[in-house]
N, C-alpha and C positions, 0 to 999 in steps of 0.2 A: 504494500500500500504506500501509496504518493505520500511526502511528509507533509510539515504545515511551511506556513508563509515563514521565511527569515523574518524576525522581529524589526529588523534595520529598516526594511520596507513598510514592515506595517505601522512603523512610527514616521516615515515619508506620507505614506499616503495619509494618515491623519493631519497631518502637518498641511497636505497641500487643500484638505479639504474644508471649507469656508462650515463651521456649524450653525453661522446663523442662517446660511441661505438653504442648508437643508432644514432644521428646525421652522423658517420663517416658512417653509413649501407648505407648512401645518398648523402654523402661529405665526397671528400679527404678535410681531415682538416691537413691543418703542423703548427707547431709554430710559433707565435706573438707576441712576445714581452713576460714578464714575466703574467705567470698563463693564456695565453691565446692560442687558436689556431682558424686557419682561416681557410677558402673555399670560393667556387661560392655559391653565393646563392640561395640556392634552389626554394623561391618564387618569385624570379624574374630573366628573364635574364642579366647576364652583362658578363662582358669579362675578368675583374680586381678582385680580392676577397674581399667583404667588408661585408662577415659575419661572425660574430666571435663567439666565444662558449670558457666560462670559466667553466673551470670543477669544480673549488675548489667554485663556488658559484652554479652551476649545472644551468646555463642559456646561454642562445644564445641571439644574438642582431647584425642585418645588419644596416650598417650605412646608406646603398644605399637604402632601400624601409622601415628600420623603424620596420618590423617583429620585434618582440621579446618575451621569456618568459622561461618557464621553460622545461624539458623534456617529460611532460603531454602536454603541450601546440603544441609542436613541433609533435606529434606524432598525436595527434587531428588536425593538420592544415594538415600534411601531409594525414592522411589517412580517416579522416571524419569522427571521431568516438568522440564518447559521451566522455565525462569526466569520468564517471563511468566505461564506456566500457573501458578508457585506463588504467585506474588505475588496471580493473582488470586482463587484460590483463599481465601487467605488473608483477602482485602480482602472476600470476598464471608461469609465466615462472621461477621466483626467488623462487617458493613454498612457499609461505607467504600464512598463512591465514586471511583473512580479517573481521574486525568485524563490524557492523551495529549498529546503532541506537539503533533498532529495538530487535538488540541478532541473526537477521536471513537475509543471503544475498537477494538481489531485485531480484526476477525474471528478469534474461536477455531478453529484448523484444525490446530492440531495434534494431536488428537483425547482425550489421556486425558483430559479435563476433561470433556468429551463423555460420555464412555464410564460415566462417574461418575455424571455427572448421566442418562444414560439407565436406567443402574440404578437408582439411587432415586425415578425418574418410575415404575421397572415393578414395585418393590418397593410403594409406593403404591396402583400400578391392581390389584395380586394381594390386596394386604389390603383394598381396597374390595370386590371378588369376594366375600371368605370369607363376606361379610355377604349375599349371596342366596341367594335357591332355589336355585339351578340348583349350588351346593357343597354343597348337603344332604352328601353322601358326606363328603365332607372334614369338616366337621363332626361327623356321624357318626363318623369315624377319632379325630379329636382325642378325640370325649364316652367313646367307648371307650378310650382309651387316659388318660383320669384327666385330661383337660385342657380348660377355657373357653374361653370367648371372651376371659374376662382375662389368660389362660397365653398362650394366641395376641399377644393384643397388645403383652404385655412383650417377646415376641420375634420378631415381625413375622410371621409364621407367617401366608399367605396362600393362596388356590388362583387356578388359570391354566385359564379355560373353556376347554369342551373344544372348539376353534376354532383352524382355523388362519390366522388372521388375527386376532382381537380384539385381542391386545395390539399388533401391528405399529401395524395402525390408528387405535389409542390416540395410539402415542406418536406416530406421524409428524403427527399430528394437533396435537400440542405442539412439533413443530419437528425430529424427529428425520428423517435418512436410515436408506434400511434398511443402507445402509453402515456408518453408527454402531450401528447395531443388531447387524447380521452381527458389527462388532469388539467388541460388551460381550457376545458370545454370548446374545442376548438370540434370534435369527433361526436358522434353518437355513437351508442353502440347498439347493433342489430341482432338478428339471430343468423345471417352471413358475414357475422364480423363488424367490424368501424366503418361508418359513413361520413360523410362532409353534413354536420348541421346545420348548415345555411345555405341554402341552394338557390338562383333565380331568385336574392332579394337584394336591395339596397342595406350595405351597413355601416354603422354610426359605430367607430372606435371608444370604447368607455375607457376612459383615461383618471387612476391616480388623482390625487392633490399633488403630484410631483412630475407629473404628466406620462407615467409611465401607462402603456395598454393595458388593463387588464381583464376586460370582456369587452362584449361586443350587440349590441341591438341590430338587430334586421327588420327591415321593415315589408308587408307582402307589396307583389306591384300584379300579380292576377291573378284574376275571378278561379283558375286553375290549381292555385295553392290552396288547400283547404286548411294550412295550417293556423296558427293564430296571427292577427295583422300585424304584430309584434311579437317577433321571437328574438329574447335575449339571452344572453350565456345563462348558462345553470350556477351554481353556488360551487365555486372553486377554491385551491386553498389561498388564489391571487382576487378574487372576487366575490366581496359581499356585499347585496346589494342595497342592504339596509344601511350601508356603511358610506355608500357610494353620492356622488353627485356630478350626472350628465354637466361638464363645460366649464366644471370647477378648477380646472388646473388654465382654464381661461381667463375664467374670471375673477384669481383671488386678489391678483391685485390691484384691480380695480373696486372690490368688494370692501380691499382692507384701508386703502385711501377716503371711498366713500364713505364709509361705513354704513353702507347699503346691499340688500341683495335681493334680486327677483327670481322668486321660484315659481315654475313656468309648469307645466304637463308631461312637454314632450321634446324628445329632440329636433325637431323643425320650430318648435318654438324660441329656442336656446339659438340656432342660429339667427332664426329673424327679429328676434330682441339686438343682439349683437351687429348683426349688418343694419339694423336699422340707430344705432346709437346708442344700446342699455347696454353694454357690455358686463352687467354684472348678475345679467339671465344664467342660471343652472335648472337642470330638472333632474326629478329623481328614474331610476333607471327600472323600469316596471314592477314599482313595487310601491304601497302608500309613502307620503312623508312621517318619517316616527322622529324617535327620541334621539336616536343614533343620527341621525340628517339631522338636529336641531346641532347634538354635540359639534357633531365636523364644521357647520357653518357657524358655531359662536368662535370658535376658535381662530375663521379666519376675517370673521365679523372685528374681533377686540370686545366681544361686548360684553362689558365691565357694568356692573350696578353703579348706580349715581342718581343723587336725588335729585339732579337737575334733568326734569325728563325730555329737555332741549338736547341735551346733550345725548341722549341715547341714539343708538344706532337705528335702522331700519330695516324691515323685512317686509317685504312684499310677496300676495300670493296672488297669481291670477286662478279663477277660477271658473269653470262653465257654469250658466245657469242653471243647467239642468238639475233632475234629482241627483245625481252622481256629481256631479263640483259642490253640491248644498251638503252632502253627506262628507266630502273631502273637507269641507271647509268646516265641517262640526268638530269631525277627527283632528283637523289641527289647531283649531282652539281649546278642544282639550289638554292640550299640549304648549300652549302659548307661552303661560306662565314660564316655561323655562328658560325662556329669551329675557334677559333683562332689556332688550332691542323693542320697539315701539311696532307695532305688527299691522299690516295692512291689508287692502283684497283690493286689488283692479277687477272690475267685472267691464269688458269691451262692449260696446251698444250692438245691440242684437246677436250676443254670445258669440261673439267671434273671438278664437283663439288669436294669439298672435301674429303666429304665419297668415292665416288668412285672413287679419285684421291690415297686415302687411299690404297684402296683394289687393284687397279692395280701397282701403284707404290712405297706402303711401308710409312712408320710415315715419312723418310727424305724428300719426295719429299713434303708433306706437310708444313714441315717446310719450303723448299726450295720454295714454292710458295710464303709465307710470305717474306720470304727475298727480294725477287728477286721482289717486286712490284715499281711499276711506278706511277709516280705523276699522282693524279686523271684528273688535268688541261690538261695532255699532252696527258691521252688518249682521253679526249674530242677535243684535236686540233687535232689530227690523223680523229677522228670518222666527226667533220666538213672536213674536209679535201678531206677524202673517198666521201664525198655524192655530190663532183660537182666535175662536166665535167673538168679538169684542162686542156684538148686540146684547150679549146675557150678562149678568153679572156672571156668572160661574165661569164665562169664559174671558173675561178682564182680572178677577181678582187672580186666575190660575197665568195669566200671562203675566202680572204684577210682580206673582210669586216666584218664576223662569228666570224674570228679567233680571230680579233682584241680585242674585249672586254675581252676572255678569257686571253687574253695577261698582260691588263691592269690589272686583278684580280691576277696576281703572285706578290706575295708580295715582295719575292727577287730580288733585282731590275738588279740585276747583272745575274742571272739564269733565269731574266726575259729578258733581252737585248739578251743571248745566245739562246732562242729560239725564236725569232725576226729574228735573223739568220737563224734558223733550219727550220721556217717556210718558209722564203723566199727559201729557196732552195728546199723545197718540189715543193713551187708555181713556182720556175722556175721565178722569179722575184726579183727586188734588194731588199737590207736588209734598203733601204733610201723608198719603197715604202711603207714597213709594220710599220716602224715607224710612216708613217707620218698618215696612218689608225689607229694605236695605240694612235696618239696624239686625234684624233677624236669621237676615242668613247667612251663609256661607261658601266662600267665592266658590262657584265652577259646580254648585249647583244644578246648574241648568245640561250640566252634563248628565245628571244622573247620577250625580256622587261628586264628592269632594274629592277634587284633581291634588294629586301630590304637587306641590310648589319645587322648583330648582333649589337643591339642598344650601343651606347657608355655606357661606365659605369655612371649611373646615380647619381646627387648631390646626397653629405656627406648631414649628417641631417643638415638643416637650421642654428640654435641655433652656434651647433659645428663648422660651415665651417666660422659664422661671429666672433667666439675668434679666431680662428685660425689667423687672421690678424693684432689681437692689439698683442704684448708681455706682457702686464700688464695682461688684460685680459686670455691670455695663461696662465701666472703663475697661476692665480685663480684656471683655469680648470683643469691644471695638480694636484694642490695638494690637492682639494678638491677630486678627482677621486682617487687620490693616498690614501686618509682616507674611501674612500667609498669600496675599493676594498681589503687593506691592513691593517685593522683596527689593529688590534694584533701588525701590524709590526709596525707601526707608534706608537702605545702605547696612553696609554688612557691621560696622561699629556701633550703628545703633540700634540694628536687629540683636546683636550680641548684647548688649546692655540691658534689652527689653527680655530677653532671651534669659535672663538670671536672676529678672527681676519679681518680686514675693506676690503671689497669685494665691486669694484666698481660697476661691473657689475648685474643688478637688479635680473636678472634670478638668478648666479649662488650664489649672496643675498640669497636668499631664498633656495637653497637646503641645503648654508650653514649653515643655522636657522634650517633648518630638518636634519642635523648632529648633532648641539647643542642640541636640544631636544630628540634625540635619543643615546644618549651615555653612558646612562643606560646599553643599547644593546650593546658596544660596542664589546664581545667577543662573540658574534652571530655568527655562520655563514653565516646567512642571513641577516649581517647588512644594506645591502644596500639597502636589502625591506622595514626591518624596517623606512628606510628613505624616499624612496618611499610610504610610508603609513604616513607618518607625513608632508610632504608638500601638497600644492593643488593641484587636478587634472591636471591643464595642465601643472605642472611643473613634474609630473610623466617621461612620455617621453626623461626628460633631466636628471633625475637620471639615470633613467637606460641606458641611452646613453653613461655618467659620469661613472658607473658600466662595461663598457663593455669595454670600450678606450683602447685601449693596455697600456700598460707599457713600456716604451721602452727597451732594455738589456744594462743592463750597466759594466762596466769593475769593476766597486768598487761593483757589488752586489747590487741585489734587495732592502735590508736592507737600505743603505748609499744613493741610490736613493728618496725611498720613504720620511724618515727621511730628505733628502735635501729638497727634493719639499717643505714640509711643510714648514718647519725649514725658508725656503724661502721667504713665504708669511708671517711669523711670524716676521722675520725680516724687512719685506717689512714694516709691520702693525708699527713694533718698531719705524721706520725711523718715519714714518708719524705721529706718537706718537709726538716724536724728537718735530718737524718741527710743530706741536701744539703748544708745550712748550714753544718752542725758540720763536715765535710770542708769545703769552702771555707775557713772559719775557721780552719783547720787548717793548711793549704796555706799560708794570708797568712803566718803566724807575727807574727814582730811589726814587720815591714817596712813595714806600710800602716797606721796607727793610724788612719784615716778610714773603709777599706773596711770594717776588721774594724768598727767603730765601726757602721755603716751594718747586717752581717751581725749583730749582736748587739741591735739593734735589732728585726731581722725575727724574731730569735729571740724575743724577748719577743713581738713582736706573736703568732706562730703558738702561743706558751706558753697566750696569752688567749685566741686564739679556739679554742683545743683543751679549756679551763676550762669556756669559755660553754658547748660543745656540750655536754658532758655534764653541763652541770647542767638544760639545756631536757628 
């Protein structure tokens, strides 16, 4: 068996790899304090940002669940891939070649890497397809449907002959098993063996947040397919679709600029939102929108709680009128509350989806549907509204009582009291009636139960939240963090000073014993690993917690900061020094005129080097 990667390369490749701009493919990350930047964290939900990502040491670390590691690490937590698999992954995008043990790379068999590359071999052979005769139809679907050959290409928009073999054939032809094939759901399997899944249709590449393929939607184009009008991959170990969002590696960054996103139906909508100017249309990939589509879009949303609700972000949902967009649209209001983001519904005049809002009314009316939307809560109090009798009493006090909870989930309490109003005047009843059904219920109600809310932001790590409360203690942790993170800038003379200096606290004792013995290292890069591998295991955790702490911005400069904190505890240590001596001195009385002699002596010295510090 092939050996592993020589180390020397696998610390190139980290080295040449940028961890905010893979981290950022899955978080808006913005600035934290000095050398750091923040986001929602991706492995856990919360609502406040408490994961942070230092590029100049290439690590990430949430305070809220404790994740933490490097950009190998992150990229394996996110996508379930081997250590091997990311490193090669990586090495193979920067074109690095990589050396083995051995002199010879391992046979790839562990398969998602496979699976990957087989998708983007079949995403290739579908958009060379769209170019012949024999996709006329597909062609034809696109030119009627407002879109080129250019609209196709920005979005890989390909077709799959109608054969059941052509693409197997293809790929196994470039090296693939149909076993690799069967697991990128690229195959079906028959009772004659594997077929080609996709036959005679138009198909839409399902791409990643990092824009890699990893399934694929078909769309039918004749009366002669009996199969469903939309067939998309099956559930692979590269494709989940709950996970998934049609356009999203299109549109995150313009999602995470605006702090806007329009969630559409379909992927002809996705494009004609986009070609028409909404660039930050996604749809979900044949399967409702859930909880997992809220997570992946808040994350590239930014969307952070805040009680200015000007400030919150935006989510827009288009939706049919029909019975089916009014049931999608209950489904995701019961789900709202997870978006700390402000939630809306474009509904287009005479239910026209976007594509074909596109093609009868032009790119402005598209935009103009985006603009023009309505808070998602008000259309759900319309849509309760509509569904009782309002001529009866029985059926206004039971629309009263519907309304009520939707009331109580408007966060603006001022835009919440103004439809309190709006309602009663629907219902034909006082605005003292619906308050007082307001005061009674309980939000999300009107679903049929009370919706679980997006969990509060979960405790800062343990260790960190109990300094946080002494200032002694705080001093310790800020300027031990500040050597673990700033080494260079703090400098090796007064890393060592700070490095000796009396630390009451027992934990952060000891990490400051794994500075002292690591200062060899001190113009590392990686000195805070180094540090991290010289204490003991469960003090790990709290270095690298120490390692990740922002820094705060300071007006005097990163430099005068850092240098203070220390300079700090060094002074502190001096004081305590002091207050040794003077007790000693104390004690002699005037019995030893040599020791005290000797004690008064050290006093002046510790007087001078407590001068010097603060004048540097």
């Amino acid at each position: 068996m092939a050996g592993r990667i020589l180390r020397a390369d696998i610390d190139e490749v980290r080295a040449r790899v940028s961890i905010v701009d893979v981290v950022g493919a899955h978080v808006t990350l913005k600035t934290a304090g000095v050398g750091s930047m923040k986001g929602l964290c991706p492995f856990h939900d919360e609502r406040t940002p408490s994961f942070h990502v230092r590029p100049a040491v290439g690590r990430y670390h949430c305070f809220g669940c404790g994740e933490d590691g490097d950009v190998f690490q992150f990229v394996m937590a996110m996508d379930h891939t081997s250590f091997q698999e990311t490193v090669e992954r990586f090495a193979a995008q920067i074109g690095f070649t990589l050396r083995y043990e051995d002199g010879k790379p391992q046979e790839e068999t562990s398969g998602r890497l496979r699976l990957l590359e087989a998708s983007k071999a079949a995403e290739a052979y579908f958009r060379e397809q769209l170019l012949t005769p024999q996709a006329a139809l597909g062609q034809r679907f696109l030119g009627e449907r407002g879109f080129d050959l250019a609209a196709a290409e920005r979005f890989g928009v390909g077709f799959a002959p109608q054969s059941f073999d052509a693409l197997r054939s293809h790929l196994k032809g470039r090296g693939f098993s149909d076993q690799e094939l069967l697991g990128a759901g690229l195959l079906s399997e028959g009772q004659r063996g594997p077929y080609d899944r996709f036959r005679g249709r138009l198909v839409w590449p399902i791409r990643d947040v990092a824009g890699a393929t990893i399934g694929f939607g078909a769309r039918r184009l004749s009366d002669d397919d009996k199969g469903p009008k939309y067939l998309n991959s099956p559930e692979t170990p590269i494709f989940r679709k709950s996970q998934v969002l049609y356009g999203l590696d299109l549109a995150k960054r313009d999602i995470a600029r605006s702090h806007e996103a329009v969630v559409v139906e379909g992927y002809t909508d996705v494009m004609a939102c986009h070609l028409a100017g909404v660039p930050t249309a996604v749809a979900t990939c044949g399967t409702a929108f859930g909880v997992d589509h809220i997570k992946v879009l808040r994350r590239v949303l930014g969307d952070v709680s805040t009680s200015d609700t000007r400030a919150l972000g935006r989510v827009v949902f288009t939706f049919d009128p029909d019975e089916a967009g009014q049931q999608a649209a209950a489904r995701t209001f019961a789900e709202e509350q997870r978006f700390a983001a402000q939630t809306f519904v474009a509904v287009a005049p005479g239910g026209l989806d976007p594509c074909d809002l596109r093609l009868e009314r032009g790119d402005d009316a598209v935009r103009k549907l985006v603009q023009q939307r309505r808070p998602l809560f008000e259309f759900m109090l319309r849509r309760i509204v509509a569904e009782h009798d309002l001529e009866t009493v029985e059926g206004r006090v039971a629309a009263m009582r519907r309304a009520a909870p939707v009331l109580v989930s408007i966060r603006d309490r001022a835009l919440a009291d103004g439809y309190v109003r709006t309602v009663a005047g629907w219902l034909g009843v006082s605005p003292d009636e619906v308050r007082r059904a307001v005061r009674q219920a309980t939000p999300r109600q009107a679903q049929g139960g009370a919706q679980e809310a997006a969990p509060a932001h979960p405790p800062a790590d343990v260790a960190l939240r109990q300094l946080e409360r002494d200032p002694a203690s705080r001093l310790e942790r800020d300027a031990i963090a500040a050597i673990l993170q700033q080494p260079a800038v703090v400098g090796r003379e007064l890393a060592v000073r700070g490095a000796v200096a009396y630390v009451a606290n027992p934990s952060l004792a000891i990490v400051r014993d794994g500075v002292l013995a690591s200062l060899d290292a001190i113009e590392a890069p990686d000195f805070s690993e180094r540090v991290a591998e010289a204490v003991p295991a469960e003090i790990v955790p709290l270095v690298r917690t120490l390692a990740m702490t922002p820094i705060p911005q300071s007006t005097k400069g990163v430099t005068a900061y850092v240098r203070g904190i220390v300079g700090s505890l060094v002074d502190r240590d001096i004081l305590r020094r002091k207050a040794e001596l003077l007790g000693s001195l104390q004690r002699l009385g005037g019995g030893d005129p040599e020791g005290s002699k000797r004690l008064q002596e050290q006093l002046v010295e510790l007087e001078r080097e407590r001068r010097t510090l603060r004048q540097e």
